[in-house]
DSSP file (Angstrom, degrees, kcal/mol; ACC not computed):
  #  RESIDUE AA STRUCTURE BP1 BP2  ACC     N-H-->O    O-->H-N    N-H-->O    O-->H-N    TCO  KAPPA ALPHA  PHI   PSI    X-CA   Y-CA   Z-CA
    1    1 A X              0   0    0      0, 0.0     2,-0.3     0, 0.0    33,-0.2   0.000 360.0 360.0 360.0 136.4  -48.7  -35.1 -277.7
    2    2 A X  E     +a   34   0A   0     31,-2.7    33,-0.8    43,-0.0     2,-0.3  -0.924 360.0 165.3-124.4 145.0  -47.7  -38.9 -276.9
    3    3 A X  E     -a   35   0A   0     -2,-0.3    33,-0.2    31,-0.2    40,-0.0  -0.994  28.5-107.2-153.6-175.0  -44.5  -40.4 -276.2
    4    4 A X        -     0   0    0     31,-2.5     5,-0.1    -2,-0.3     6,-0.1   0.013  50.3 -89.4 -65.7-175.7  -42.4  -43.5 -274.8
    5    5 A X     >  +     0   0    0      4,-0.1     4,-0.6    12,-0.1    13,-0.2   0.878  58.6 169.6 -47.5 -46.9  -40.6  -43.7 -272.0
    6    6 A X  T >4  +     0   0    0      3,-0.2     3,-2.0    11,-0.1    10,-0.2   0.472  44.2  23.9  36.5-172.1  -37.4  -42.4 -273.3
    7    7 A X  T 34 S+     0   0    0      8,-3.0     2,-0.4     1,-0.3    11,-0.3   0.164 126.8   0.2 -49.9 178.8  -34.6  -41.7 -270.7
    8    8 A X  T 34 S+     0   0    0      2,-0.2    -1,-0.3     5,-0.1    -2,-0.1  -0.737 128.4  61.3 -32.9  -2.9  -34.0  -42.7 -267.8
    9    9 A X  S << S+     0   0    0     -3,-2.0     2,-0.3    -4,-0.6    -2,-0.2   0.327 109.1  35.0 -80.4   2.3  -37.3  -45.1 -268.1
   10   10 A X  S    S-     0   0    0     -5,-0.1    -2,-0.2     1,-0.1    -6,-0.0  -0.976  72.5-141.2-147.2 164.4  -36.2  -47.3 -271.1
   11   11 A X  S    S+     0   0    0     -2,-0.3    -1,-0.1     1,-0.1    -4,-0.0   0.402  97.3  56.7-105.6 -13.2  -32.3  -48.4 -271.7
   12   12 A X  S    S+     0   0    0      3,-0.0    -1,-0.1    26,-0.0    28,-0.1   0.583  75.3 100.0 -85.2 -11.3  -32.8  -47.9 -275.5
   13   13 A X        -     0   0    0      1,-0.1    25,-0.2    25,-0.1    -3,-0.1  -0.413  57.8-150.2 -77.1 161.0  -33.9  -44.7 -276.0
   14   14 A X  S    S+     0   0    0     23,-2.3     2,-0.3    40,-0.1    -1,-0.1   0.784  72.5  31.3 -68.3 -40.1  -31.3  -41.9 -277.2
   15   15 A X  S    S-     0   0    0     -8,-0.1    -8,-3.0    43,-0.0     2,-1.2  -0.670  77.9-106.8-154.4 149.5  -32.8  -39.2 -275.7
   16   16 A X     >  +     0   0    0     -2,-0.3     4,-2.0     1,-0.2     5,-0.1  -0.728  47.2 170.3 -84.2  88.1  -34.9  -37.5 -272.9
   17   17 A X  H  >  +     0   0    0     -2,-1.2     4,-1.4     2,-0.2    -1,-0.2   0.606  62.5  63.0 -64.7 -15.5  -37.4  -37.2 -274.9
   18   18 A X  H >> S+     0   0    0    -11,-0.3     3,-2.4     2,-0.2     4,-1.7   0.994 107.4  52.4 -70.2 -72.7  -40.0  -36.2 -272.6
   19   19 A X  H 3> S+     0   0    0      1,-0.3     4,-1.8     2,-0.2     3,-0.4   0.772 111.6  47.7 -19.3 -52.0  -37.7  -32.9 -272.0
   20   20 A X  H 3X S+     0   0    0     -4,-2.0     4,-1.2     1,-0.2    -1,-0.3   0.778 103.7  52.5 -91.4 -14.7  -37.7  -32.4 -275.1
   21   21 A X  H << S+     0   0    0     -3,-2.4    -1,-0.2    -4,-1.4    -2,-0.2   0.414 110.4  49.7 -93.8  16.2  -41.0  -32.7 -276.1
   22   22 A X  H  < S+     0   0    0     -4,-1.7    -2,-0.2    -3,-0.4    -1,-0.1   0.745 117.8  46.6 -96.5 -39.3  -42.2  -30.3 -273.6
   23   23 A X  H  < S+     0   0    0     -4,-1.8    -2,-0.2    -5,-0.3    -3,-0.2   0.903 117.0  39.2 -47.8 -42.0  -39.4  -28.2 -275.0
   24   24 A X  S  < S+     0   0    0     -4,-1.2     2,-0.2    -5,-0.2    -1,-0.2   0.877 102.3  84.8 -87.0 -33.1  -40.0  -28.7 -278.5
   25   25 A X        +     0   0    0     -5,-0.2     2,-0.3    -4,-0.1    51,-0.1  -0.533  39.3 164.2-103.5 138.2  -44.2  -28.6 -278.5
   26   26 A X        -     0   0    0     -2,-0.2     2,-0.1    50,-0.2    -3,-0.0  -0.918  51.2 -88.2-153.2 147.6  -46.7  -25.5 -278.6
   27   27 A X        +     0   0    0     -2,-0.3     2,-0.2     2,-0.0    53,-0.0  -0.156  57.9 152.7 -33.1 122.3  -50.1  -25.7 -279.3
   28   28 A X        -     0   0    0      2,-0.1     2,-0.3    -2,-0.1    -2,-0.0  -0.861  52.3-103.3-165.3 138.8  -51.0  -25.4 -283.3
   29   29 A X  S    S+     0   0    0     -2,-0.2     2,-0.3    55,-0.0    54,-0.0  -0.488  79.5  74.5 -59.3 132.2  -54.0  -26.9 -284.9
   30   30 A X  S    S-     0   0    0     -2,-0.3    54,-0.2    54,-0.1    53,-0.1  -0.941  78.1 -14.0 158.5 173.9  -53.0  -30.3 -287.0
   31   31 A X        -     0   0    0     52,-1.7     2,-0.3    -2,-0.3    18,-0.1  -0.050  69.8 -94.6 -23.3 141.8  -52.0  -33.8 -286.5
   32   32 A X        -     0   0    0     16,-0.5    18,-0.8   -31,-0.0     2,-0.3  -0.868  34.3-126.9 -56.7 129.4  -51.1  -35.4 -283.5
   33   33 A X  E     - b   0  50A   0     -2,-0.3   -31,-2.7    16,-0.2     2,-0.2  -0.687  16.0-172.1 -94.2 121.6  -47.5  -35.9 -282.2
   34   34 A X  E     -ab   2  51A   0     16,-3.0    18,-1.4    -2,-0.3     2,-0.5  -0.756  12.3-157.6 -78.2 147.4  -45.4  -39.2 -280.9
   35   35 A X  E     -ab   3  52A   0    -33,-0.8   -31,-2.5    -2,-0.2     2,-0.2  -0.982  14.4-165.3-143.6 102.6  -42.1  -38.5 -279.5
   36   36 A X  E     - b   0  53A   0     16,-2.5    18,-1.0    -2,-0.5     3,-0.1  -0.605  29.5-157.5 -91.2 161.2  -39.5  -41.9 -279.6
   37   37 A X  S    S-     0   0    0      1,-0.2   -23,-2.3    -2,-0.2     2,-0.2   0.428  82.6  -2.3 -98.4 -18.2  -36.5  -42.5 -277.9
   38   38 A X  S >  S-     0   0    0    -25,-0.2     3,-0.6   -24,-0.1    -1,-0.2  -0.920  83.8 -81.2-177.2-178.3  -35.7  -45.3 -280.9
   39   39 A X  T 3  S+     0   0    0      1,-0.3    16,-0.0    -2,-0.2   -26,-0.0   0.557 102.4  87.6 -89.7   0.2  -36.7  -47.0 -283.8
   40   40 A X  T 3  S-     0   0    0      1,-0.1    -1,-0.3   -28,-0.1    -4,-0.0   0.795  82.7-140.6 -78.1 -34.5  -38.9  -49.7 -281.8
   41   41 A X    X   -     0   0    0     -3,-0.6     3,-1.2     1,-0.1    -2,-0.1   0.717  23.5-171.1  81.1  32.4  -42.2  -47.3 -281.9
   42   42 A X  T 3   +     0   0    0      1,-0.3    -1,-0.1    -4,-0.1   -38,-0.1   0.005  69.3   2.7 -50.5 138.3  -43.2  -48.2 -278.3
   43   43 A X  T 3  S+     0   0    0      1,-0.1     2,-0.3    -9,-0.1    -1,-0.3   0.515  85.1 167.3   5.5  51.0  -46.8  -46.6 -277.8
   44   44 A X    <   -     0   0    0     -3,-1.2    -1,-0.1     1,-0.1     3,-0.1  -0.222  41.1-108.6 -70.2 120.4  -47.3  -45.1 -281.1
   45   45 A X        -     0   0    0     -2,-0.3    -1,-0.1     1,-0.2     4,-0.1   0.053  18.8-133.1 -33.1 122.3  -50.8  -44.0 -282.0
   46   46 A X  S    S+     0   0    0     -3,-0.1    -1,-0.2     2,-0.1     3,-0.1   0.936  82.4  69.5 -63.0 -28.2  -52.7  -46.2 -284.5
   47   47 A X  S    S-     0   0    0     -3,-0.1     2,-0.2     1,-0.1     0, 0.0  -0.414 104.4 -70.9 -80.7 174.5  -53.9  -43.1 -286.6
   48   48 A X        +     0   0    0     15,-0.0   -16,-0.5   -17,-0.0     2,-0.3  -0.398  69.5 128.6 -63.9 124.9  -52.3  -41.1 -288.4
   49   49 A X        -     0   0    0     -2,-0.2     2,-0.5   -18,-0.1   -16,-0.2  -0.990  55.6 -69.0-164.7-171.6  -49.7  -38.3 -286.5
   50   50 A X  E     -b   33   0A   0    -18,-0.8   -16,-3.0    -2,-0.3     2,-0.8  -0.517  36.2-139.8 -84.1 140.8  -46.2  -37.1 -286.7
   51   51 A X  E     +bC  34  62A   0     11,-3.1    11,-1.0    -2,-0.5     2,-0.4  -0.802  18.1 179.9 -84.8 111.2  -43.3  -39.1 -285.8
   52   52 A X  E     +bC  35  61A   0    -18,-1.4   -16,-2.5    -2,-0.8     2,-0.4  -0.977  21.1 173.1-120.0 127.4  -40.5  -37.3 -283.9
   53   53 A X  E     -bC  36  60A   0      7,-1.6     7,-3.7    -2,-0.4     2,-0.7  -0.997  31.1-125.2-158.3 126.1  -37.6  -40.0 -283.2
   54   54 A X  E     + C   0  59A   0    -18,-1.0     5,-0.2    -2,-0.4     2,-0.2  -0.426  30.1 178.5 -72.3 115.1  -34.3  -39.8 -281.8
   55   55 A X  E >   - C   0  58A   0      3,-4.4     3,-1.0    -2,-0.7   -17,-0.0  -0.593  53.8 -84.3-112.0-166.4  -31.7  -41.2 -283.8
   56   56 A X  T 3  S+     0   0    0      1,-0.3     2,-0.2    -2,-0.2    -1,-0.1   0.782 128.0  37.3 -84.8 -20.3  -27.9  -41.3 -283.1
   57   57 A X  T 3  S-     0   0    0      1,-0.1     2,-0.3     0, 0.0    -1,-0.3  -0.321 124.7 -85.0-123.0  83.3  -27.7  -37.5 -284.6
   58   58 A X  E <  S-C   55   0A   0     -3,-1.0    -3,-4.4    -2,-0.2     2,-0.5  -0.620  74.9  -3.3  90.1-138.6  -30.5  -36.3 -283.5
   59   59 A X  E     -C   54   0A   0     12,-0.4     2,-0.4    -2,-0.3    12,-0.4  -0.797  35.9-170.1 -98.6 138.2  -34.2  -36.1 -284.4
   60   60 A X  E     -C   53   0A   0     -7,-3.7    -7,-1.6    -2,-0.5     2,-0.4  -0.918  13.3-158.5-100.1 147.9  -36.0  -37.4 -287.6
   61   61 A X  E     -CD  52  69A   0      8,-3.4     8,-2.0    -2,-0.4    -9,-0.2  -0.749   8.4-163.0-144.7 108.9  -39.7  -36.2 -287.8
   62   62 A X  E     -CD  51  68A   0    -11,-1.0   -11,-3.1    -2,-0.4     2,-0.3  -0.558   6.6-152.1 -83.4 126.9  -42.2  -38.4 -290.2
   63   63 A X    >   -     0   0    0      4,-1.2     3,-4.3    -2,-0.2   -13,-0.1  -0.789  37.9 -99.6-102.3 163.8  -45.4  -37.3 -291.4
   64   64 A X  T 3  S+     0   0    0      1,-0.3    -1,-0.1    -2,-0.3   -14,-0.0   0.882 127.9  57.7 -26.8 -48.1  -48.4  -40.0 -292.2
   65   65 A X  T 3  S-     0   0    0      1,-0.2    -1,-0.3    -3,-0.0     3,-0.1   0.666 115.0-120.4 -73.3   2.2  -47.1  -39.6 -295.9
   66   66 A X    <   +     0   0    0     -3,-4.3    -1,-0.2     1,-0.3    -2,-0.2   0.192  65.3 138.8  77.1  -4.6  -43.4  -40.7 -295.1
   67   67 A X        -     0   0    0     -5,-0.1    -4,-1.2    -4,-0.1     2,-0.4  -0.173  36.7-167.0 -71.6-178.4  -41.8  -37.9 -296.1
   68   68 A X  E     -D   62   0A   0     -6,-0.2    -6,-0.2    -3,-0.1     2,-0.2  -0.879   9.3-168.1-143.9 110.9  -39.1  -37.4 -293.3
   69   69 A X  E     -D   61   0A   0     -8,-2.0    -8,-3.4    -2,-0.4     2,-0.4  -0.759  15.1-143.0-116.3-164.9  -37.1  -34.5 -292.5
   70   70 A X        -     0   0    0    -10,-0.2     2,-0.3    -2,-0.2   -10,-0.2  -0.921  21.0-146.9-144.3 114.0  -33.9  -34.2 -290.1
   71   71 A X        -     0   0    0    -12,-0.4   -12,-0.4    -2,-0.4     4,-0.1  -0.526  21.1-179.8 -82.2 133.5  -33.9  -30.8 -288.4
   72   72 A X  S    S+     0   0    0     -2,-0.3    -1,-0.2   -14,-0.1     3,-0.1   0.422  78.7  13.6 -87.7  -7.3  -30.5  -29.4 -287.8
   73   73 A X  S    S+     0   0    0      1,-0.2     2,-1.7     0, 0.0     3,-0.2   0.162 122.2  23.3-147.3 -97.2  -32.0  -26.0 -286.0
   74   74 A X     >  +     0   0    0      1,-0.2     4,-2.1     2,-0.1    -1,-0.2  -0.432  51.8 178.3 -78.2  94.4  -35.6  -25.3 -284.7
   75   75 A X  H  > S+     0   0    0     -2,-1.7     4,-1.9     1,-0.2     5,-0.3   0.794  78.5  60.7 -73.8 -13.7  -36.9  -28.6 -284.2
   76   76 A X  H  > S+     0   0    0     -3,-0.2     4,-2.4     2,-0.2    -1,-0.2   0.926 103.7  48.0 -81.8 -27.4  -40.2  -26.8 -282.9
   77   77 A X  H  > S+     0   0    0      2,-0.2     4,-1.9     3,-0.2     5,-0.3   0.943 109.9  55.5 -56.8 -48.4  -40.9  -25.1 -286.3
   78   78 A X  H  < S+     0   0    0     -4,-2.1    -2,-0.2     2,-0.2    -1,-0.1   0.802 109.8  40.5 -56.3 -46.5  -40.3  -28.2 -287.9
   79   79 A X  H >X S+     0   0    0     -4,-1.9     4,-1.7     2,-0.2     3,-1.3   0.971 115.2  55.4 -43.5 -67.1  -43.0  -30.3 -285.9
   80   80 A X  H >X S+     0   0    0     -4,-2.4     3,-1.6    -5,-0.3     4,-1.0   0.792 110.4  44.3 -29.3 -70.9  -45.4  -27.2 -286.1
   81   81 A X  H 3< S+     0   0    0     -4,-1.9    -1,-0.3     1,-0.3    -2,-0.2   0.406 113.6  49.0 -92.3 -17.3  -45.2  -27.2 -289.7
   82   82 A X  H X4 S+     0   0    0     -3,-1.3     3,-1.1    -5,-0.3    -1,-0.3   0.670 105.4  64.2 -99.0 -16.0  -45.5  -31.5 -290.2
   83   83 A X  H << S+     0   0    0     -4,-1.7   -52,-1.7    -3,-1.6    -2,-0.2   0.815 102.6  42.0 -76.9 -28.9  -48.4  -31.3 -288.1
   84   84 A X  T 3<        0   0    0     -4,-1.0    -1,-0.2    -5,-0.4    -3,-0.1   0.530 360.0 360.0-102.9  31.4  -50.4  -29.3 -290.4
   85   85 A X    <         0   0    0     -3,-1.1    -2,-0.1    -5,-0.1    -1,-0.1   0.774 360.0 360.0-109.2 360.0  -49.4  -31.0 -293.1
């Protein structure tokens, strides 16, 4: 698991993402994860992994193939389950 700065380190991000990707992330074989604060991708892996990005309601989370969802409830089931796909 990678991410940006997100709050309080960047004045764009939405989100503490760090918090929440300690929150959000357990162990599962599969893809590696980035965690944005915003749409700028600020230290995204060059390979292929999941995108988890704060937007203004909430998280989007992108796999390699584009599909995209937008979790309304367990956003850690939702990672799990795009990383092994």
């Amino acid at each position: 698991m990678t991410a940006c700065a997100g709050l309080p380190g960047c004045a764009k991000s939405r989100a503490d993402i760090r918090a929440d990707a300690l929150a959000a992330t357990r162990f599962v074989d599969g893809l590696p994860v980035h965690w944005l604060g915003c749409e700028r991708g600020c230290g995204s892996p060059a390979g292929p992994h999941v995108r988890v990005e704060a937007t203004p309601t909430g998280y989007a989370v992108t796999t390699p193939d584009g599909a995209v969802t937008h979790p309304e409830a367990d956003l850690t089931e939702i990672v799990a389950a795009a990383r092994r796909s």
